[in-house]
mmJSON file of the N, C-alpha and C atoms, coordinates in Angstrom:
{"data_MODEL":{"atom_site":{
"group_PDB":["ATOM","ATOM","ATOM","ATOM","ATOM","ATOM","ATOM","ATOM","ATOM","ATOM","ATOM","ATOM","ATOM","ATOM","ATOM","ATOM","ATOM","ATOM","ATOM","ATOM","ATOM","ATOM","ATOM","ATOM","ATOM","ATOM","ATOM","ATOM","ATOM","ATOM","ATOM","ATOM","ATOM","ATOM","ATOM","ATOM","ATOM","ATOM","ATOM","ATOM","ATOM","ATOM","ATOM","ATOM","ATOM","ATOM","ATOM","ATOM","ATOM","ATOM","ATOM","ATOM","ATOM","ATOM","ATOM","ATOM","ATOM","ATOM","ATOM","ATOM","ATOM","ATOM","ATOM","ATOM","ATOM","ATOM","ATOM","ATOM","ATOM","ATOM","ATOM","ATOM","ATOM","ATOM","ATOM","ATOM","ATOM","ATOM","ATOM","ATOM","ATOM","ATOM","ATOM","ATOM","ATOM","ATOM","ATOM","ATOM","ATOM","ATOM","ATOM","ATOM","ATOM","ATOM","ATOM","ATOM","ATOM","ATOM","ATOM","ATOM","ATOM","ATOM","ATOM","ATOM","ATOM","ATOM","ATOM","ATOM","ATOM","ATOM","ATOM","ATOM","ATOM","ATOM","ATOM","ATOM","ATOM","ATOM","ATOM","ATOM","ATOM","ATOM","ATOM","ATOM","ATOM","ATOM","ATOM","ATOM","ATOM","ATOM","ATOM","ATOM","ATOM","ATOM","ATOM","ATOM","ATOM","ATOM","ATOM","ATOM","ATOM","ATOM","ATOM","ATOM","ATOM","ATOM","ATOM","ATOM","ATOM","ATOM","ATOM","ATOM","ATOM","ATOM","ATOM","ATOM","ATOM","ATOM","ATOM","ATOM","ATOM","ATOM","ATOM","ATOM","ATOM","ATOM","ATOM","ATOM","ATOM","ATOM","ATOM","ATOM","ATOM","ATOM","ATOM","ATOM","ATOM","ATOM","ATOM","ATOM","ATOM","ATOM","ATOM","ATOM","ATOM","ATOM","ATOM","ATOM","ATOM","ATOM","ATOM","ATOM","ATOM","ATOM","ATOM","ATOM","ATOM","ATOM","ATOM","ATOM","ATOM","ATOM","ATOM","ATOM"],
"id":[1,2,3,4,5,6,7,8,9,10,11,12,13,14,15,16,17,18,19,20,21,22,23,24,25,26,27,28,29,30,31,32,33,34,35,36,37,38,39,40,41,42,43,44,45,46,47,48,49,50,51,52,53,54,55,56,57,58,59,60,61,62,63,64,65,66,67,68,69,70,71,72,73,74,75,76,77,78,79,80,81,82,83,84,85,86,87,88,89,90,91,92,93,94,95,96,97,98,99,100,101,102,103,104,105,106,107,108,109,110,111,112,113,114,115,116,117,118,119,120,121,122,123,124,125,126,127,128,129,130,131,132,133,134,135,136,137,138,139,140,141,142,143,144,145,146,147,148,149,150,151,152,153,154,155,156,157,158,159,160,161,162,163,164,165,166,167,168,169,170,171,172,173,174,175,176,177,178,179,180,181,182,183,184,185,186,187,188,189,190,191,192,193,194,195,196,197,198,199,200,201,202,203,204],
"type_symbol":["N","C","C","N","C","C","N","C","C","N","C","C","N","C","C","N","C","C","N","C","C","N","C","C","N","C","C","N","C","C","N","C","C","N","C","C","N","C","C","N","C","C","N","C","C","N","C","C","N","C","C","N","C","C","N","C","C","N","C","C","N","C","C","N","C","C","N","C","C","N","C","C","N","C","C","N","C","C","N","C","C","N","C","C","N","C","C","N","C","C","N","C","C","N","C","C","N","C","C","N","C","C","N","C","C","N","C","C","N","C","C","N","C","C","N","C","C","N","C","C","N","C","C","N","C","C","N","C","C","N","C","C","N","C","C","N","C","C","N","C","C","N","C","C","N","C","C","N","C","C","N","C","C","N","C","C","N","C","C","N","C","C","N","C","C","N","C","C","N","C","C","N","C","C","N","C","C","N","C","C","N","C","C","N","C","C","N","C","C","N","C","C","N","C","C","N","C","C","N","C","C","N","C","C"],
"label_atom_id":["N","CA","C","N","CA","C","N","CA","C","N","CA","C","N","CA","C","N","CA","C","N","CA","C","N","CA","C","N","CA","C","N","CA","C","N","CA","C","N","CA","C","N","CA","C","N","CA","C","N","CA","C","N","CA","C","N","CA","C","N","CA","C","N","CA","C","N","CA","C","N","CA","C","N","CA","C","N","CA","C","N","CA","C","N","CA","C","N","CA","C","N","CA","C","N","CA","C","N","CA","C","N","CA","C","N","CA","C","N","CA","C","N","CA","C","N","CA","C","N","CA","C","N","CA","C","N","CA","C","N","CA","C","N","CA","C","N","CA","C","N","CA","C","N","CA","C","N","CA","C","N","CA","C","N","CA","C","N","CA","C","N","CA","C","N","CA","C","N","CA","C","N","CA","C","N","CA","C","N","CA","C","N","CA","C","N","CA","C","N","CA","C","N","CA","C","N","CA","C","N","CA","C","N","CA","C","N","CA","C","N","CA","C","N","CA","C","N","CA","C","N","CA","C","N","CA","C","N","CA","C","N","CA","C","N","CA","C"],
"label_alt_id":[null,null,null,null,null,null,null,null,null,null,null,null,null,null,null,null,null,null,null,null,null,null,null,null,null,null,null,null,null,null,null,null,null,null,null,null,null,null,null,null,null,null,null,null,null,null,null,null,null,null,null,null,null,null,null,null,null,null,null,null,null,null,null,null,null,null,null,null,null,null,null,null,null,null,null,null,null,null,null,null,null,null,null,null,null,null,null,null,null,null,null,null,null,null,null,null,null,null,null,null,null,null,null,null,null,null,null,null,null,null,null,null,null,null,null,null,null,null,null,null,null,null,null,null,null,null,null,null,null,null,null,null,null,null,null,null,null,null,null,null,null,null,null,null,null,null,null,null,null,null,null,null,null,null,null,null,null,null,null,null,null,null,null,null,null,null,null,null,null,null,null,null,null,null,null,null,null,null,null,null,null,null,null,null,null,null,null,null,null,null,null,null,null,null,null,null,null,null,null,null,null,null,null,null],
"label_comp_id":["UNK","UNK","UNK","UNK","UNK","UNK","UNK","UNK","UNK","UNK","UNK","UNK","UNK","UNK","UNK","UNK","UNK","UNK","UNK","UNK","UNK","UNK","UNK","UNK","UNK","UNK","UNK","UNK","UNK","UNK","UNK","UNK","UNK","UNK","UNK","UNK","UNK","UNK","UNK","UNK","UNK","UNK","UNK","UNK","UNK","UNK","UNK","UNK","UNK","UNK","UNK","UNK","UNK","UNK","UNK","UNK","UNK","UNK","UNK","UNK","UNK","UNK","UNK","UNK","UNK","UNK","UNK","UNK","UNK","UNK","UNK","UNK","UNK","UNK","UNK","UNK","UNK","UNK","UNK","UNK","UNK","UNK","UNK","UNK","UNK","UNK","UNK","UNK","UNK","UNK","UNK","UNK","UNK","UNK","UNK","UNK","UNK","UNK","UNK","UNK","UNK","UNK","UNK","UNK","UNK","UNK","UNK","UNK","UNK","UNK","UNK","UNK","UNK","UNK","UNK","UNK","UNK","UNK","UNK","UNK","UNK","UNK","UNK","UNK","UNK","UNK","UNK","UNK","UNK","UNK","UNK","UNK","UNK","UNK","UNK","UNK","UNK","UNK","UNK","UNK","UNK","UNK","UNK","UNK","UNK","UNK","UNK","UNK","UNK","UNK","UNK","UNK","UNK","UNK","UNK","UNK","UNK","UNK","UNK","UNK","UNK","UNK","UNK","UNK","UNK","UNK","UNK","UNK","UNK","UNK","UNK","UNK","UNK","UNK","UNK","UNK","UNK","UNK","UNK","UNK","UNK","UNK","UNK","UNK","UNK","UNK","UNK","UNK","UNK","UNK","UNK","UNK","UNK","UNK","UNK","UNK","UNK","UNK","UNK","UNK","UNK","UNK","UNK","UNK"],
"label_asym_id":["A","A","A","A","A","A","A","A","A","A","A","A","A","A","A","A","A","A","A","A","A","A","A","A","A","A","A","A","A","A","A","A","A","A","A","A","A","A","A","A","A","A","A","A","A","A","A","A","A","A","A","A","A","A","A","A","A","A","A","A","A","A","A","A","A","A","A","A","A","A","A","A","A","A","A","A","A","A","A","A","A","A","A","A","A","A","A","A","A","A","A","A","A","A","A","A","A","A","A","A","A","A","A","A","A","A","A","A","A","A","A","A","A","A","A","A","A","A","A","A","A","A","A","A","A","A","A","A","A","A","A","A","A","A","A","A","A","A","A","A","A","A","A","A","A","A","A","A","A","A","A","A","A","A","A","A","A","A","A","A","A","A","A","A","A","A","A","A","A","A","A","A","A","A","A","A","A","A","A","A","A","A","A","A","A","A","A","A","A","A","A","A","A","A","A","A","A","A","A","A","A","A","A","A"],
"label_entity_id":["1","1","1","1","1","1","1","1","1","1","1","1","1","1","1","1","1","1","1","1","1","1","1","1","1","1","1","1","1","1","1","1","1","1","1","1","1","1","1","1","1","1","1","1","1","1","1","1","1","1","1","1","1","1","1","1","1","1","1","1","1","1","1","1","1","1","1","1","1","1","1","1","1","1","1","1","1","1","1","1","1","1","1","1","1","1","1","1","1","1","1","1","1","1","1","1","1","1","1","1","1","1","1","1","1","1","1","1","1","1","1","1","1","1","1","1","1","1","1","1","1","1","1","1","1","1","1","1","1","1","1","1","1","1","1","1","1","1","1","1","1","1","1","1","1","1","1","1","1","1","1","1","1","1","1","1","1","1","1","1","1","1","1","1","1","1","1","1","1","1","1","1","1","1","1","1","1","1","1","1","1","1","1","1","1","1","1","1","1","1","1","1","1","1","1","1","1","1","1","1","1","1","1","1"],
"label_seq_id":[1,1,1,2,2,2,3,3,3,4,4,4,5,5,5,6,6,6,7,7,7,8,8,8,9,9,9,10,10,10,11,11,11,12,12,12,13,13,13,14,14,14,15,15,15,16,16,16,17,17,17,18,18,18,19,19,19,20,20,20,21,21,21,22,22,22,23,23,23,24,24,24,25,25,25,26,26,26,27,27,27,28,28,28,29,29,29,30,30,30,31,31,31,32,32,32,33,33,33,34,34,34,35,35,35,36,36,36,37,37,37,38,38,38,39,39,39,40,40,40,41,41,41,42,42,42,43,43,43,44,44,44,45,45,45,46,46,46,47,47,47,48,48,48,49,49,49,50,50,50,51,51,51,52,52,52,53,53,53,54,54,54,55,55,55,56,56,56,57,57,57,58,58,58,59,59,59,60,60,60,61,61,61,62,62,62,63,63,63,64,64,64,65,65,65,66,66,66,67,67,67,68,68,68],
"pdbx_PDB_ins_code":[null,null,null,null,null,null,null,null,null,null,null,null,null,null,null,null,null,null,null,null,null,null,null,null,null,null,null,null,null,null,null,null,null,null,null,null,null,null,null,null,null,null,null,null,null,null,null,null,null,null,null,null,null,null,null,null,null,null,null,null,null,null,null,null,null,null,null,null,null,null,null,null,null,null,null,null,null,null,null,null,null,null,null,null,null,null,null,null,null,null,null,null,null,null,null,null,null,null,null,null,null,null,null,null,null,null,null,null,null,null,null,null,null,null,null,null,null,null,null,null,null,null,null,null,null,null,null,null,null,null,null,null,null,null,null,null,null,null,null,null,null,null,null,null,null,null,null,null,null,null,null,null,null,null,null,null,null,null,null,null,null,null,null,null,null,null,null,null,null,null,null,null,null,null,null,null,null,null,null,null,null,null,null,null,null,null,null,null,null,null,null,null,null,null,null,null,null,null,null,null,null,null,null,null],
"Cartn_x":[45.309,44.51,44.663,44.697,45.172,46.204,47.247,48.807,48.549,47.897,47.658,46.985,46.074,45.305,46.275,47.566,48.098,49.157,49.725,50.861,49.686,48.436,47.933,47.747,47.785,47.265,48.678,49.799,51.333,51.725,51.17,51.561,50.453,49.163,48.555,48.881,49.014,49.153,50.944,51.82,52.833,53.185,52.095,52.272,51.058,50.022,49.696,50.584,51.686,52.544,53.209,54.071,54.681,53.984,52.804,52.286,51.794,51.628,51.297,52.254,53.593,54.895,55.734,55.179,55.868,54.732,53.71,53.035,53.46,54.219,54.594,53.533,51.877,50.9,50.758,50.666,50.669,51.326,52.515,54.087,53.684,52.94,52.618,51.553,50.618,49.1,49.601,50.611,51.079,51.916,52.954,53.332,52.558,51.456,50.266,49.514,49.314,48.405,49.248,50.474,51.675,51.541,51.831,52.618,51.205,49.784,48.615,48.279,48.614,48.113,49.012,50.439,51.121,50.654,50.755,50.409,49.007,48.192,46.379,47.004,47.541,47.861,49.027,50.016,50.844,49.516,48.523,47.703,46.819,46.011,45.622,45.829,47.259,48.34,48.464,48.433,49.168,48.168,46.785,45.411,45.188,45.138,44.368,45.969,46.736,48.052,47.774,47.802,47.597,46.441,45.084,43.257,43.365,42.739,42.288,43.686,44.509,46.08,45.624,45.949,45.696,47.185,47.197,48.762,48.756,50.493,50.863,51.521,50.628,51.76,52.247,52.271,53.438,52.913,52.961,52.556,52.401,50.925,50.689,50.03,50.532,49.88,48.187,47.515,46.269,46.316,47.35,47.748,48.862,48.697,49.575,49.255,48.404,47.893,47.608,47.833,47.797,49.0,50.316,51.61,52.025,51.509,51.977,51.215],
"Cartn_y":[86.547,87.382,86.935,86.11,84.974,85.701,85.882,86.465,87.813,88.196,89.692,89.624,88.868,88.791,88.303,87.96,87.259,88.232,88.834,89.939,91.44,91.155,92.6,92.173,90.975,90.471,90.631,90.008,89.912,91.471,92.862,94.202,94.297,94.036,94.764,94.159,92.787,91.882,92.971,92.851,93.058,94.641,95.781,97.026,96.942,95.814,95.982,95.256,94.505,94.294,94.869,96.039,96.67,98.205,97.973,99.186,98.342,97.549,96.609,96.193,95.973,95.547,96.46,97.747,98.812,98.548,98.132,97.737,96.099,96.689,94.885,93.933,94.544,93.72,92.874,94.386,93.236,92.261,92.397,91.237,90.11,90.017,88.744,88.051,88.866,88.678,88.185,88.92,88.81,87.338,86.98,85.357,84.626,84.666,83.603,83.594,84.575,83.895,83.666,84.031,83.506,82.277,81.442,80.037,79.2,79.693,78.864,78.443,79.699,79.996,78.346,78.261,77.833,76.145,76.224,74.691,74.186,75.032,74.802,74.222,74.749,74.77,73.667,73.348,71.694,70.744,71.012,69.703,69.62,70.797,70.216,70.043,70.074,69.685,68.105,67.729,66.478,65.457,66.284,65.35,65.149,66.223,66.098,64.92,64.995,64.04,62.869,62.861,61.447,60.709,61.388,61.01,59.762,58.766,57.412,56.596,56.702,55.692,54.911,53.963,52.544,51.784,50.676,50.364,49.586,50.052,49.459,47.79,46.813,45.186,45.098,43.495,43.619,43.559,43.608,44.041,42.775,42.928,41.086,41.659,41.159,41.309,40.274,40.874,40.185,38.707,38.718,37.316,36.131,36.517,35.494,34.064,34.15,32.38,31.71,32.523,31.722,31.625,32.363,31.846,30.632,30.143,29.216,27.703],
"Cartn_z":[100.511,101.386,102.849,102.562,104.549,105.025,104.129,104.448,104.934,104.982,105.052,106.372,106.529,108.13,108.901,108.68,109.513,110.265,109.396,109.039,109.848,109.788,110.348,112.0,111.796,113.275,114.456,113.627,114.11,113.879,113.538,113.863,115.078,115.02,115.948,117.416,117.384,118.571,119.284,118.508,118.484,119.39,118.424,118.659,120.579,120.547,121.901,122.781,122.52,123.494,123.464,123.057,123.548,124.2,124.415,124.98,126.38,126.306,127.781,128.636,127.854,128.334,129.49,129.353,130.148,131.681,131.923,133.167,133.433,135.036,135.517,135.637,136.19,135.906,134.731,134.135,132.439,131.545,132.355,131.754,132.289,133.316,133.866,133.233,133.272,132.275,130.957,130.319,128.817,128.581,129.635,130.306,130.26,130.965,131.301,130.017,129.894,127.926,126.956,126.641,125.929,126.413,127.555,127.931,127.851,127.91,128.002,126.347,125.467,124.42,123.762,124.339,123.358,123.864,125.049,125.556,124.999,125.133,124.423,122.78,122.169,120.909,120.426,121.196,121.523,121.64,122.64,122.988,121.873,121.176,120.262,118.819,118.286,117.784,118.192,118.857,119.48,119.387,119.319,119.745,118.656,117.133,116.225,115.631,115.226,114.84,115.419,116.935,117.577,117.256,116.695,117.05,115.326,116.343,115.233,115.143,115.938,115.755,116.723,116.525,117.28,117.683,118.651,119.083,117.595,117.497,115.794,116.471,115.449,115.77,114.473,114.573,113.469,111.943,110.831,109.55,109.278,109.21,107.921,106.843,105.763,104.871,104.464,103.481,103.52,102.609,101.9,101.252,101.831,103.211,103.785,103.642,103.524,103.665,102.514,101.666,100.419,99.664,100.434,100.608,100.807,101.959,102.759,102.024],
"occupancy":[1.0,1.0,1.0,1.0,1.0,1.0,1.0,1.0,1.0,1.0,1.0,1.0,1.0,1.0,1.0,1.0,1.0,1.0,1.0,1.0,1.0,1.0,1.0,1.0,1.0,1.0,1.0,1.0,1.0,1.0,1.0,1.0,1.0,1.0,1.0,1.0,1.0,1.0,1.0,1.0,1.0,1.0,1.0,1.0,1.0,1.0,1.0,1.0,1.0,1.0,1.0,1.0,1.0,1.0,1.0,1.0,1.0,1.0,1.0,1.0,1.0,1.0,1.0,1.0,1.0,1.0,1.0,1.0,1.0,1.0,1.0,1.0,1.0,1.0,1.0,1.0,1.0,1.0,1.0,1.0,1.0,1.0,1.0,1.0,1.0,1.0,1.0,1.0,1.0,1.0,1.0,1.0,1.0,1.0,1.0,1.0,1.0,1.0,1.0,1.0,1.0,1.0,1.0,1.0,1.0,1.0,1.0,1.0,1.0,1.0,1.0,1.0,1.0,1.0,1.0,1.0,1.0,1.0,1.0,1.0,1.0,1.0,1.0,1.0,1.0,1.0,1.0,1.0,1.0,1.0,1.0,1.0,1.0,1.0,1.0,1.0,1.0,1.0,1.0,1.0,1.0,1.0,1.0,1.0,1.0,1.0,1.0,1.0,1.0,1.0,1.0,1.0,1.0,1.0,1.0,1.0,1.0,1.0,1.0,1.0,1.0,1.0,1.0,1.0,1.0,1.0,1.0,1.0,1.0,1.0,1.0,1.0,1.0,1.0,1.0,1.0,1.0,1.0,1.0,1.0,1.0,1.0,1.0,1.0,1.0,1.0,1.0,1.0,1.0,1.0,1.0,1.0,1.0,1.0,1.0,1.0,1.0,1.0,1.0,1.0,1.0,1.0,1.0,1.0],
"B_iso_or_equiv":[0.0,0.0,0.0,0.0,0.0,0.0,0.0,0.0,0.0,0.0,0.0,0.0,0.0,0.0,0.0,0.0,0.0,0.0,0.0,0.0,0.0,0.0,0.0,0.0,0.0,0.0,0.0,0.0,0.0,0.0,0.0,0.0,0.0,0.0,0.0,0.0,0.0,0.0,0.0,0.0,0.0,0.0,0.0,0.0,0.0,0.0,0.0,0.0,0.0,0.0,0.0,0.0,0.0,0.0,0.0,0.0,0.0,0.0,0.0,0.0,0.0,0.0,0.0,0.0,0.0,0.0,0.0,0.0,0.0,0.0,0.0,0.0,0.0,0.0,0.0,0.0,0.0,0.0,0.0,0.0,0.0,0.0,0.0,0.0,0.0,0.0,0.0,0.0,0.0,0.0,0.0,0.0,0.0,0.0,0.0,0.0,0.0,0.0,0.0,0.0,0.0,0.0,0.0,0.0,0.0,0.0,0.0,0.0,0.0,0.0,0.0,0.0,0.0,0.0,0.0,0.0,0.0,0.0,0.0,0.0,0.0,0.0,0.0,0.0,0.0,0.0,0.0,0.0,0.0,0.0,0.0,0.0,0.0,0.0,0.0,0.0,0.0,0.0,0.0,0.0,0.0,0.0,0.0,0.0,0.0,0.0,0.0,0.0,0.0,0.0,0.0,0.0,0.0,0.0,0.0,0.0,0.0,0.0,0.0,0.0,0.0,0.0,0.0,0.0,0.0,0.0,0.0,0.0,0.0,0.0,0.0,0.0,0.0,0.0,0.0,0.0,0.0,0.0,0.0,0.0,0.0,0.0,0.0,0.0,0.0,0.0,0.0,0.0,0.0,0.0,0.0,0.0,0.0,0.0,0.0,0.0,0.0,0.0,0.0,0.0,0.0,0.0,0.0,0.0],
"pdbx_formal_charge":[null,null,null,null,null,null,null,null,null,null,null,null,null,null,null,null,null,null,null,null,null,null,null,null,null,null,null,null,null,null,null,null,null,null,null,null,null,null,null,null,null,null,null,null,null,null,null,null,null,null,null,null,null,null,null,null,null,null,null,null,null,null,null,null,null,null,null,null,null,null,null,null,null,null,null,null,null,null,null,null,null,null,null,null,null,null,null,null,null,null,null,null,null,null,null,null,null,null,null,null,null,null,null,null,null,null,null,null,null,null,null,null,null,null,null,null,null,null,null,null,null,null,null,null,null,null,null,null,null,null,null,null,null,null,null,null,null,null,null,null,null,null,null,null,null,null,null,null,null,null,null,null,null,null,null,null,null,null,null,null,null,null,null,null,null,null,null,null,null,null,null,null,null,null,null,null,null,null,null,null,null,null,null,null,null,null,null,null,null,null,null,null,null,null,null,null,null,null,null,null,null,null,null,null],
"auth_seq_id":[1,1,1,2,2,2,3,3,3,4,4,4,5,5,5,6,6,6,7,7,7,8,8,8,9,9,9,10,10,10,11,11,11,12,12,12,13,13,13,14,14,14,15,15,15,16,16,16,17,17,17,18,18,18,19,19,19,20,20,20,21,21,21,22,22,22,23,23,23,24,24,24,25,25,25,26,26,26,27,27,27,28,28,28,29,29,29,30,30,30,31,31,31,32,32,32,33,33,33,34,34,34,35,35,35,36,36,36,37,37,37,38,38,38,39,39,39,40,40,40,41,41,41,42,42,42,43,43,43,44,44,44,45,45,45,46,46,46,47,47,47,48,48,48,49,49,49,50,50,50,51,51,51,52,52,52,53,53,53,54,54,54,55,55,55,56,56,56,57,57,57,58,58,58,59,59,59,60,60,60,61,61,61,62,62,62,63,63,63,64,64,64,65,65,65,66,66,66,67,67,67,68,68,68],
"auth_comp_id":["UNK","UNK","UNK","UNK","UNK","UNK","UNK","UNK","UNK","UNK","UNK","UNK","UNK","UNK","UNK","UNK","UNK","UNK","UNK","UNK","UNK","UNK","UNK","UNK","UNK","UNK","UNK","UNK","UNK","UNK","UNK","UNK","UNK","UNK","UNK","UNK","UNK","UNK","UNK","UNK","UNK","UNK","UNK","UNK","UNK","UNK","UNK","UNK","UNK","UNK","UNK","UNK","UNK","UNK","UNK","UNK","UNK","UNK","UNK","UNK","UNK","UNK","UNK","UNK","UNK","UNK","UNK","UNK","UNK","UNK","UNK","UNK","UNK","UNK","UNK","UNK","UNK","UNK","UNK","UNK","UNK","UNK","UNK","UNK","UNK","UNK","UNK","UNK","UNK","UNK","UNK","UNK","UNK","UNK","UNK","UNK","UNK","UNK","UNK","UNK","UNK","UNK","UNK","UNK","UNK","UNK","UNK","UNK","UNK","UNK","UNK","UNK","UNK","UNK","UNK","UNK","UNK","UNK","UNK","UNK","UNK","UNK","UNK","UNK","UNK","UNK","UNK","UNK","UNK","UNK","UNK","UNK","UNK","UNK","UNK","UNK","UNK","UNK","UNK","UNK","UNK","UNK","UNK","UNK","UNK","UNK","UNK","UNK","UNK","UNK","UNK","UNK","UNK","UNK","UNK","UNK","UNK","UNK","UNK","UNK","UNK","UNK","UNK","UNK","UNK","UNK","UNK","UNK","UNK","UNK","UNK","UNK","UNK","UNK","UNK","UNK","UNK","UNK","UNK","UNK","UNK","UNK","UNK","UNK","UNK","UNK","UNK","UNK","UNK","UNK","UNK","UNK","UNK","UNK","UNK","UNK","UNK","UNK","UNK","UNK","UNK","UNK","UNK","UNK"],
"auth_asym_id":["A","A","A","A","A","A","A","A","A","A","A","A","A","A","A","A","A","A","A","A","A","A","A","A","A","A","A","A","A","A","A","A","A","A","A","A","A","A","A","A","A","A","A","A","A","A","A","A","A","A","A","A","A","A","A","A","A","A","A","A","A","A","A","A","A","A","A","A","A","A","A","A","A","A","A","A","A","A","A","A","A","A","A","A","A","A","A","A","A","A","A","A","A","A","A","A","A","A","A","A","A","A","A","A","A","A","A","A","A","A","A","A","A","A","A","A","A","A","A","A","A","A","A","A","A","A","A","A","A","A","A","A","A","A","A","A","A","A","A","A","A","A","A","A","A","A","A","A","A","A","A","A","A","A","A","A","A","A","A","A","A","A","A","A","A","A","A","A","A","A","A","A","A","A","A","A","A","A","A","A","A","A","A","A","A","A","A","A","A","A","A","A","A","A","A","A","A","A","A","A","A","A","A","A"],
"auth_atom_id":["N","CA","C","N","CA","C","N","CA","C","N","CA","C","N","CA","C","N","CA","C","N","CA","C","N","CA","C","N","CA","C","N","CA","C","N","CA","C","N","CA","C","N","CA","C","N","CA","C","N","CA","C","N","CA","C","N","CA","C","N","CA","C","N","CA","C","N","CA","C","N","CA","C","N","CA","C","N","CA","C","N","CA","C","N","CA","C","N","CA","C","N","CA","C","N","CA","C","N","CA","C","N","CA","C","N","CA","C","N","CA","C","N","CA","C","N","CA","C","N","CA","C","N","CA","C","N","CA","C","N","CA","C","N","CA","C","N","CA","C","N","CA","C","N","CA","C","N","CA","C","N","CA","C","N","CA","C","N","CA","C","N","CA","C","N","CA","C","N","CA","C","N","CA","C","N","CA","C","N","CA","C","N","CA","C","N","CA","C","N","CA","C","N","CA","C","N","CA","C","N","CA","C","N","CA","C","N","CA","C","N","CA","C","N","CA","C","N","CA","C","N","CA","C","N","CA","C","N","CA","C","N","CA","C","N","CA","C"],
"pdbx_PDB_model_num":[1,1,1,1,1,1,1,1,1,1,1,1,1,1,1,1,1,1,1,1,1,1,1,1,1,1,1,1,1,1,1,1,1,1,1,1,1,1,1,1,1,1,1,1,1,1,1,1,1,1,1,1,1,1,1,1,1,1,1,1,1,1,1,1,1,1,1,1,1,1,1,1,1,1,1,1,1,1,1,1,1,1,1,1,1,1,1,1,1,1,1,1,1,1,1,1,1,1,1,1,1,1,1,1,1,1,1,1,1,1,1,1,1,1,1,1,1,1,1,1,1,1,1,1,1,1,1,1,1,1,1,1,1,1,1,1,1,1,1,1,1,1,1,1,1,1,1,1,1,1,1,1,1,1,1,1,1,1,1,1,1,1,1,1,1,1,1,1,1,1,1,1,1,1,1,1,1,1,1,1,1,1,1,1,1,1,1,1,1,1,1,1,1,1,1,1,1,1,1,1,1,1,1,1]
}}}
């Protein structure tokens, strides 16, 4: 059912850009929320992947010392 909201969203989005595309105002408007949409969506991509990583050192294990 997801597939279907997605596929109705990618005709309607689709069929209003090409009815917006023929006004030069709107190619610009249509640029600027295209290039914001995608950067908003890299950063929080990047934030939720990056969020709770800490600097990595080097791997000790918890039985080292009873190695030695």
């Amino acid at each position: 059912m997801r597939d279907v909201g997605f596929a109705s969203a990618g005709i309607v989005f689709g069929w209003l850009m090409s009815k917006a595309w023929s006004d030069p105002g709107c190619q610009i408007g249509m640029v600027i929320f295209l290039v914001t949409t995608a950067v908003l969506t890299l950063a929080f991509a990047l934030a939720v992947v990056g969020h709770g990583r800490g600097p990595q050192g080097p791997d000790h294990d918890e039985d080292d010392d009873r190695d030695q």
